[in-house]
Structures are given as C-alpha cells and as structure tokens.
N, C-alpha and C positions, 0 to 999 in steps of 0.2 A: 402468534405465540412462539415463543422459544422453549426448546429444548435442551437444559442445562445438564442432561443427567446424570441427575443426584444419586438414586438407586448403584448406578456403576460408578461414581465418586466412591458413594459409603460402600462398596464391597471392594473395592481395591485398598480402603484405610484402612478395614475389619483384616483384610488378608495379609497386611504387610508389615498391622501392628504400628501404625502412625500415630503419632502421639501430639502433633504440631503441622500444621501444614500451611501451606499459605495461597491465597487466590490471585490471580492476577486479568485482570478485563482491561479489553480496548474502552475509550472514553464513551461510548454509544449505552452499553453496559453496564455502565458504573454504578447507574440507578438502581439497579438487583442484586448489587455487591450484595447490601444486607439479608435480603430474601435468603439468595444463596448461603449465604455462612450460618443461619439460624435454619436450614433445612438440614446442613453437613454436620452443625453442631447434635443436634436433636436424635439425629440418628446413628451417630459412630462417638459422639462423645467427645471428640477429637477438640484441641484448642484450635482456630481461626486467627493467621493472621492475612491482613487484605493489603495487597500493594496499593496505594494513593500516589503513586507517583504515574505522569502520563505513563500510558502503551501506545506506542506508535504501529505495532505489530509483533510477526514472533521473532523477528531481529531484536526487539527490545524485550528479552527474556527478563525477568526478574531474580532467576536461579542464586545469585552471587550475595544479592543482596537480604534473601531468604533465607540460604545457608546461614549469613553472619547473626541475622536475630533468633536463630533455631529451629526454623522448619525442619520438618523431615522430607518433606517434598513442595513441590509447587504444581496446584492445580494454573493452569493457561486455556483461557475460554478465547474461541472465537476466532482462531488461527491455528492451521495446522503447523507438524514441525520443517526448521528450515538445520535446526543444527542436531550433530551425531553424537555430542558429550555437551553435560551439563552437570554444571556441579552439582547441585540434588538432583534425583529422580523428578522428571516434568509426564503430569499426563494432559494430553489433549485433548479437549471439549470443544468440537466443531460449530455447539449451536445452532443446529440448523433451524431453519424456519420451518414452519407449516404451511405457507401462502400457497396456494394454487398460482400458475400465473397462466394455465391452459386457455381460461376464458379471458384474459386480455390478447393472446395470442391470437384467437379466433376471431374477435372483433376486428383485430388491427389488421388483417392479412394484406390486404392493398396499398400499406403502408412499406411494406418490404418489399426490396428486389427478390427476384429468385436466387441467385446463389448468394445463399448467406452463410455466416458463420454465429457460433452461439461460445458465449462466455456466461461465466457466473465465478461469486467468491464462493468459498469454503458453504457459507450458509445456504446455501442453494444449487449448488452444482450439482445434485443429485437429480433436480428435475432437468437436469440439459437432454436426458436422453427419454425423457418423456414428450419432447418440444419439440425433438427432432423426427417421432416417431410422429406429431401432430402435422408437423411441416412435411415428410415426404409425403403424406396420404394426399396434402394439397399443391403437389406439382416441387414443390422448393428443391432447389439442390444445396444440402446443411451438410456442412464441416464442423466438427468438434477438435481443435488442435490439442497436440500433446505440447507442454511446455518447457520438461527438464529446468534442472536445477533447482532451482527454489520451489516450482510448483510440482504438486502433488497426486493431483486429477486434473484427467481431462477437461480440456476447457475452464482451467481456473485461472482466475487472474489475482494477481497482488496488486497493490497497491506502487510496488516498484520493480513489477516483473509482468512483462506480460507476453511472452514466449508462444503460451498456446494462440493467443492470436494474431503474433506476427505468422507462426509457421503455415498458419493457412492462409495470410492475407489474400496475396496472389493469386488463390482461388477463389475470391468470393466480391461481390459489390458493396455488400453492408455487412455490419454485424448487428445484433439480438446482443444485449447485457440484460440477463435476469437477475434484477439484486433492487436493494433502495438504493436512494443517495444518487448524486451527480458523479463524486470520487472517481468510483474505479472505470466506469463507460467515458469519462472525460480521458483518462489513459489511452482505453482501448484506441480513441479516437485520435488522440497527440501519437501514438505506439506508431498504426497502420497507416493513418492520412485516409480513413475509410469511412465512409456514415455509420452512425453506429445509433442504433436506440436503445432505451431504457427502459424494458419491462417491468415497473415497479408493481408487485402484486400488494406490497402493505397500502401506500397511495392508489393503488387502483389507476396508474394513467400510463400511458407510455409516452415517452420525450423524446424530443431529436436532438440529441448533444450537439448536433453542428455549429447552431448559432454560439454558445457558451465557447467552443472548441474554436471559434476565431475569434471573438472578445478574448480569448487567452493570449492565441498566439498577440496580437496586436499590443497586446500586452508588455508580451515577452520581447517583440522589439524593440518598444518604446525601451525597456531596462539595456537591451545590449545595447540601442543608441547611446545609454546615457554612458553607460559602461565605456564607450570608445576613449572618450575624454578622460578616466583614468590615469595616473602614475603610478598609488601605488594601492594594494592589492594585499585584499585577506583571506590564503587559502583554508578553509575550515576542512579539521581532521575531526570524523565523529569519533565520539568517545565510547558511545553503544559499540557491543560486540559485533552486530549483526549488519552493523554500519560505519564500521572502519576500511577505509580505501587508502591505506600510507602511500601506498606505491602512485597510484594516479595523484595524488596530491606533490609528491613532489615531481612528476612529471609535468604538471602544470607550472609549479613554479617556476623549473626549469622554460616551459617555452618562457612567461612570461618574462625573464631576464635576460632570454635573449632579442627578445624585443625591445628591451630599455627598460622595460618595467621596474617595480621595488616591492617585491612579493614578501609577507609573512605566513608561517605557517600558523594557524590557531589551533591550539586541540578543545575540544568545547562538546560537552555534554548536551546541554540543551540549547538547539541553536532557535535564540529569542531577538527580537528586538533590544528587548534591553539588556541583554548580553554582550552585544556588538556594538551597544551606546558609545563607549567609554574608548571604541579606538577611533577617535573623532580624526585622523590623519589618513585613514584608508579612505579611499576614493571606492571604493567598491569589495565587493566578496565574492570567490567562488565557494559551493558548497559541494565538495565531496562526499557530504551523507547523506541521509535520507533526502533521496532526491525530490521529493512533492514538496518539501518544503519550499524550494524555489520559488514552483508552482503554485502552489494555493493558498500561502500565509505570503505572496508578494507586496501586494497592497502592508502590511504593516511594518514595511522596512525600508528607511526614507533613503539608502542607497540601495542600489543594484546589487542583489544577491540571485548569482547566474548559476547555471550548471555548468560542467564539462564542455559540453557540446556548443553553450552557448559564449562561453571563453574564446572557443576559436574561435566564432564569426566574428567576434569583437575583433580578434585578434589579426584577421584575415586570411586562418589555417583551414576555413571552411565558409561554404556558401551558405546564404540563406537558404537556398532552395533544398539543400542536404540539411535543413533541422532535422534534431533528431530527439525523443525525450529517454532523458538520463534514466535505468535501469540499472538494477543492481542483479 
C-alpha cells in the first residue's frame, strides 16, 4: 500500500486558499491518478487538474505547464525536490510504502558479503536504518552513503544520480537496493561495478542484478561498435528543465568535428523513436538528457543512441575498461 497523504494535501489547500491545483505522477502511479483527485476533490472542494503527459522524475516538473492552464499549485508524488524555484508553488508527496523488507533480509543473509552498502528510492529509504540496525546485530559491516546534489537522503538513489552509492563504493563488496523494479539496483550496479541485490518486499524475492548488469553492458558495446562506423551524428539537447546539458552537448560536438565527424545539434522534448525517424542521414545519436534512456529504451531505436561516456570510446577519448554510466 501507498501512502499518498491526502489529509496534509487537503490541509495545505484549506490553508492557502487553493482554488485549482494540479497533480502530477510518475508512470508506475498513474493508475491512482483518479483515486487521488476524487479523495482531494471531496475533501477541500478544490478543482483537479491531472498531468497525462509522461514523468520521467522531479527533473520533469510539470510547474510551467500548470501555471499556463491555471493551477494554483502542483501537487508531485513520488520524488523528492531537485529544484529551488518553480513557477507555482510544488508540494511533495514521497509515497512511501508500507512493505517490511526485514523478513527478506533475514532469510537471504548468506546471500551477502559482509561489508555492504544499503540504497533505496525516496519510497523506502526510511527503512535503510532499520536494515542496517538488522545487519550489524548479524556481524555485517553497512555503509549508508550521503549523496549531495540532487539527492536528498541518505542512501537514496535516482534514477540518474547515484552519489550515495558511489561515495561508499570503496568500502564495501556488494550493495542491498530495497525498492521494486530492476530500474534503480541496475544503476547502482552500472554506477559502482559492484554486486548489488534487490530486496523486493512487494514481490517478495531478492535478485542479483549481475546477470541483467552484463546483458547490458554487452549490449551497450554492441551500440558503440556500431557507432564507430558513423559520419554523421545527432547531439540531442533535452528540452526538460531538469534535463538540459547545453554546455556538454556542444562540447561534444566539438570533439566530434575534430575528429572528421558532421555533428547536429537537436533540441527535442521527448526523445522517441519516432522522433529521430525522420533524420534518416544521421548515422547515430548522442543523448545529453535523461541519461537511462540510452540505457533501457535501447532496444527500440534502430541506430545507436550513446551517452557521453560512451561517445569517447567510440571516439578513442576513453577505454572501455573506464565505462562509466552517465549521471546528471
């Protein structure tokens, strides 16, 4: 079960006199959009409008486009904040879960090394220092990293930030990800170069990312292979707030023209497949946004769309043995 809290929703609209507000959910959530607005309605009165457009996280705020239809604010589930000004008023709804994941922990114990490290997203980070409290009593030596910048709490990871678990890599053999989904422990694992497992307490199982974490990488060669035999090249500039890199994008261009290349810049909102159809002349893309998209929508895009990282090795600016996964 989740925790959408309605009750401090309707006491911050009752208090500030909101007459319009609007909701915004990652895709996972979308299915409770309505729950949600016929809970917030019922009880403050207030009109509901619901963003349908993707959330890729809190980089992809909604604020601008809520403003323009008349919110007075924008309620954001499910991510904490990454920015310090927003055109309306944003409040944040963390979501967290209820899952215990104590009894998978106890089960799996022989499954982990001893010095390990513990992550989780916004929805669960609150039990890291329950986990850690379970692991010292059984011998483990646990690190919970701080991550600055975009992250918020210890030991939290984003989706294109994962700070708290590089900063304790070095100390530890494996990592612990308490959360569902493959997503964020496939990071932690491309982040560190470290085993990492997956305490899912909704599925009930724990995973070992590793086998997934090299069907990627093999992956991700095969693309900068293809990538080598390029000429010419489409730097993508994201059009999201949260996800505009101008500066490394024309840095890139830059290498790639002094290598011979014939680099354009795109600026591009949603980067789709079928968005990129229609430059049938590029031989390949780099993507200076949301870096997973590389990664994990690869398979639907029948040229090579690389990160940063993976531009130099193509380019011969870096080794394969220094991969590294693009963060923001």
């Amino acid at each position: 079960m989740h925790d959408f809290e309605i009750d401090r929703i309707v006491k911050i609209i009752k208090k500030r006199r909101y007459r319009v507000i609007g909701l915004q959910l990652p895709e996972g959530l979308k299915d409770s959009a309505t729950e949600i607005a016929d809970a917030i309605k019922d009880k403050s009165g207030c009109d509901i409008v619901v963003s349908a457009d993707p959330c890729y996280g809190a980089c992809d705020l909604a604020d601008d486009s809520m403003k323009r239809i008349g919110a007075d604010a924008l309620i954001h589930f499910g991510h904490s904040p990454i920015f310090k000004k927003s055109a309306i008023p944003v409040e944040y709804i963390s979501v967290q879960g209820d899952s215990d994941p104590l009894p998978l922990i106890k089960k799996n114990l022989k499954r982990f090394s001893k010095k390990v490290g513990l992550v989780s997203t916004i929805q669960h980070v609150h039990t890291l220092e329950k986990v850690k409290k379970l692991l010292d009593g059984e011998g483990f030596a646990v690190k919970i990293g701080k991550g600055g910048g975009r992250i918020k709490h210890k030991g939290q990871v984003l989706g294109c930030s994962f700070g708290s678990a590089v900063s304790v890599a070095d100390d530890v053999e494996n990592f612990i990800y308490i959360g569902s989904g493959n997503f964020h422990p496939l990071g932690v694992a491309l982040a560190t170069g470290k085993r990492t497992f997956a305490v899912d307490p909704l599925l009930r199982e724990v995973r070992d990312i590793g086998p997934l974490k090299e069907k990627i990488l093999r992956q991700r060669y095969a693309r900068i292979a293809k990538a080598l035999e390029g000429k010419t090249f489409g730097i993508i500039i994201g059009e999201k707030r949260g996800q505009m890199r101008k500066g490394l994008a024309f840095r890139l261009k830059k290498m790639l023209e002094e290598k011979g290349k014939r680099a354009y810049l795109l600026y591009l909102g949603e980067i789709t497949p079928e968005n990129l159809l229609p430059f049938r002349k590029l031989h390949a893309f780099v993507n200076t946004a949301c870096p997973r998209i590389s990664i994990d929508d690869a398979a639907k895009f029948k040229k090579p769309l690389l990160t940063p990282a993976e531009l130099e090795i193509a380019l011969g600016e870096r080794d394969w043995e220094d991969y590294e996964l693009d963060e923001m």
